[in-house]
ZAPA-234691 format. One record per residue: residue in one letter; x, y, z of N, C-alpha, C in turn. Coordinates in steps of 0.05 Angstrom, whole numbers, padded with zeros to 5 digits, always signed. Layout:
N
aXYZXYZXYZ
...
END
This chain:
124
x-00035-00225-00268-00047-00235-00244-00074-00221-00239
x-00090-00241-00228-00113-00223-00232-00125-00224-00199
x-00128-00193-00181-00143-00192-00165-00164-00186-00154
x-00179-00202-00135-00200-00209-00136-00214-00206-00102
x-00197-00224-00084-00201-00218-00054-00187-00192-00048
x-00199-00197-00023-00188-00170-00009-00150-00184-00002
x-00141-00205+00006-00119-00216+00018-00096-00210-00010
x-00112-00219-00030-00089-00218-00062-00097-00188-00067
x-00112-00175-00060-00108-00153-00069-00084-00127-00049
x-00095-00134-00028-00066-00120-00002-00040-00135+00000
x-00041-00164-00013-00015-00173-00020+00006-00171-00039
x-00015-00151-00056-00001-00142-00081+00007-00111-00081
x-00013-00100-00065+00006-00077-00046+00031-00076-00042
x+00030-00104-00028+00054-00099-00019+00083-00105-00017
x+00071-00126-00049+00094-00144-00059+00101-00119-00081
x+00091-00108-00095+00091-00096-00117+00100-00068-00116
x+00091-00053-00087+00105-00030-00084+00126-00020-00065
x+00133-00053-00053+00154-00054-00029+00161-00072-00017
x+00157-00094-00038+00179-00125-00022+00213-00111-00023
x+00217-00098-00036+00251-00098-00025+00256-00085-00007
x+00226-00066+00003+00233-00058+00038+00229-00076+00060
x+00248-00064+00068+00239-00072+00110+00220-00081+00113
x+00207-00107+00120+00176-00102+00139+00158-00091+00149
x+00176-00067+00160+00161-00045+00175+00151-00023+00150
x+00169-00020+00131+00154-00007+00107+00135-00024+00087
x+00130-00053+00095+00115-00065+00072+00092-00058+00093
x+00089-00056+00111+00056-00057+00140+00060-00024+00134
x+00067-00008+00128+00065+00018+00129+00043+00022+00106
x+00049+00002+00068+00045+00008+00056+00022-00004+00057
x+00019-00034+00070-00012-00049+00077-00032-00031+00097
x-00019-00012+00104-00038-00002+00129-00050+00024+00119
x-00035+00039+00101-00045+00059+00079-00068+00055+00065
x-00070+00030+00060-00090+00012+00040-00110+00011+00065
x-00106+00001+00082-00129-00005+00108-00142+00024+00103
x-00122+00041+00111-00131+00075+00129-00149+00087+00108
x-00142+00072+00079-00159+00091+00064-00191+00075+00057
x-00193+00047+00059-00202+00034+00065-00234+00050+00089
x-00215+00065+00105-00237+00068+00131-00250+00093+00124
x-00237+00107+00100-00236+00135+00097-00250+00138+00079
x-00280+00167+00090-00298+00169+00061-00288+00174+00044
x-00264+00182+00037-00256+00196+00014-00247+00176-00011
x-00245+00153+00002-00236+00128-00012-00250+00106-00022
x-00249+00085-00038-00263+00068-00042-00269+00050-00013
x-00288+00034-00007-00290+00021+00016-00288-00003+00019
x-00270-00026+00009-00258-00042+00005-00238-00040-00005
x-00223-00068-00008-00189-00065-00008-00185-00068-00036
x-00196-00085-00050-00186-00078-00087-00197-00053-00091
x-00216-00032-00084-00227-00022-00093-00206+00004-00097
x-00198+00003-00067-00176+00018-00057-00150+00013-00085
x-00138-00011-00081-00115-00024-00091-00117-00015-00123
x-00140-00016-00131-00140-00016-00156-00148+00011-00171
x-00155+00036-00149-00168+00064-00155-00155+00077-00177
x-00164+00093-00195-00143+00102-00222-00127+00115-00206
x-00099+00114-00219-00071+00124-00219-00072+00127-00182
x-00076+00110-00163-00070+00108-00143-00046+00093-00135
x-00041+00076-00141-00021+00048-00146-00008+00050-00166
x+00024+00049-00164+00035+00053-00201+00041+00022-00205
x+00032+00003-00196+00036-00016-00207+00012-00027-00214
x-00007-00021-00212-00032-00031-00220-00045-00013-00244
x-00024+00010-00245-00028+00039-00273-00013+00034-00291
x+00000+00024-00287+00032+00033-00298+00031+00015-00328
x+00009-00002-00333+00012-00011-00362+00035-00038-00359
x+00044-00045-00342+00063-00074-00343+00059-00088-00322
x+00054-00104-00340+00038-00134-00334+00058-00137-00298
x+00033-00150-00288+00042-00156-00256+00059-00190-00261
x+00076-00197-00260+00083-00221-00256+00098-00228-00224
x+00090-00241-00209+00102-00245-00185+00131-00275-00190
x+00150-00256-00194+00178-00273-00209+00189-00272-00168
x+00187-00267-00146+00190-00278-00125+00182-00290-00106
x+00171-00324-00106+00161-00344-00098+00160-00333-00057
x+00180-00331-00049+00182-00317-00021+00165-00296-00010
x+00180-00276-00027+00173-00248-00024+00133-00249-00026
x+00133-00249-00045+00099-00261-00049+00091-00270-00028
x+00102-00297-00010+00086-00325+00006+00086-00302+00028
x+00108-00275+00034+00112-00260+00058+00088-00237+00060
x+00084-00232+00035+00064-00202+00023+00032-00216+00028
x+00028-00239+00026+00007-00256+00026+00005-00259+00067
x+00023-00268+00082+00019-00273+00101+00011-00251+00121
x+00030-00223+00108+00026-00195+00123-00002-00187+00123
x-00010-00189+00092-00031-00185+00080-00056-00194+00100
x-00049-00218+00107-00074-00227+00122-00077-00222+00151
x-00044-00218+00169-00048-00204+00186-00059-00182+00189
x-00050-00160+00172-00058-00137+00176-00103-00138+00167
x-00108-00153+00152-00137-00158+00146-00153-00164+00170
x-00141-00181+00188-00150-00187+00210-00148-00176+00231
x-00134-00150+00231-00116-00129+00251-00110-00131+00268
x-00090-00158+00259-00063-00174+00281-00053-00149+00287
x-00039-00133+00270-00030-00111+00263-00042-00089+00263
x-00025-00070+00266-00037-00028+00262-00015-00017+00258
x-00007+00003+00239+00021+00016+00239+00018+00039+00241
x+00002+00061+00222-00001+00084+00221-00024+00092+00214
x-00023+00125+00216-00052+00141+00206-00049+00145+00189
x-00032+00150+00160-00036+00165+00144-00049+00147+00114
x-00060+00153+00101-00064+00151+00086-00063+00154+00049
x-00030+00157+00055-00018+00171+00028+00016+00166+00022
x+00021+00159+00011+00058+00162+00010+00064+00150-00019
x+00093+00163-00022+00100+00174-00049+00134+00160-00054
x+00143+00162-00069+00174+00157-00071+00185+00180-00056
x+00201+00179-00044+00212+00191-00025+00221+00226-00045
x+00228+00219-00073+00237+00242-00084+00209+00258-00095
x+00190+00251-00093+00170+00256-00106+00158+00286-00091
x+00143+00303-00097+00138+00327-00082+00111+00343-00093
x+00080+00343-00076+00066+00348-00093+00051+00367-00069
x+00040+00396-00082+00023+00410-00063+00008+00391-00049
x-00007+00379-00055-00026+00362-00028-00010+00360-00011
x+00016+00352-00009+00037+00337+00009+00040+00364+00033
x+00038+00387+00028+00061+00406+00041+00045+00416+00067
x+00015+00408+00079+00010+00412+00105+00014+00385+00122
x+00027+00363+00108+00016+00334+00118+00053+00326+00131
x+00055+00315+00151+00068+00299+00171+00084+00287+00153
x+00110+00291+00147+00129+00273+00126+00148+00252+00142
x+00141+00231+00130+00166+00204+00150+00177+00191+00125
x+00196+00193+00122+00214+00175+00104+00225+00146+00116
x+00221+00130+00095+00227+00108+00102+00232+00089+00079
x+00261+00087+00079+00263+00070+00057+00263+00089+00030
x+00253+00079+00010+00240+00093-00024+00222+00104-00012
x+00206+00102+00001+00177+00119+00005+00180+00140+00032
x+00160+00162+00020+00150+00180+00042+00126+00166+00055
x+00122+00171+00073+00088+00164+00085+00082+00203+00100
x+00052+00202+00091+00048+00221+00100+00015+00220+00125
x+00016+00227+00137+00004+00226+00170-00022+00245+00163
x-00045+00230+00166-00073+00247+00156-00070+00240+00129
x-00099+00273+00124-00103+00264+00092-00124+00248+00093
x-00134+00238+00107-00160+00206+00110-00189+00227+00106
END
């Protein structure tokens, strides 16, 4: 799959690193993408973001993106555009990890688990 907008690119966010979560963790992981998005430290658009080396393990990870859930997708696409238009706001942070994952950057920053993932608060 190849992305290109900003909507297929935060939809793949969030199909790819958290359609089997909750809602509230798929807008956690679209709003990460926003926060870094706003943040000098980041690319300043949303593929730019989405696609940064070894930022995203699904866009690193060497296997091919196939969207094999017709739903899940039409849901990651609709969030996607809410949150673009900032129907939506969820959080500040700009960073989160598999929940088992554990890396010095992490250890001054705000830890919330949720689901597979940590989100961590700052960092922007």
């Amino acid at each position: 799959m190849i992305f290109i907008d900003p909507i297929t690119c935060l939809a793949a966010a969030i199909y790819f690193e958290a359609r089997g979560e909750n809602i509230s963790h798929q807008l956690m992981v679209a709003n990460t993408v926003m926060n870094r998005v706003k943040s000098q430290r980041f690319p300043d658009d949303v593929c730019g973001v989405v696609k940064q080396r070894y930022q995203f393990s699904f866009y690193w990870d060497g296997i091919k993106e196939e969207i094999n859930d017709a739903k899940s997708w039409e849901y990651s696409t609709y969030w996607a555009k809410q949150v673009i238009s900032k129907q939506i706001e969820y959080h500040d942070g700009c960073h989160y990890a598999r929940k088992e994952i554990r890396r010095v950057w992490m250890k001054d920053m705000s830890r919330e688990v949720h689901g597979n993932h940590a989100f961590y608060e700052g960092g922007c």
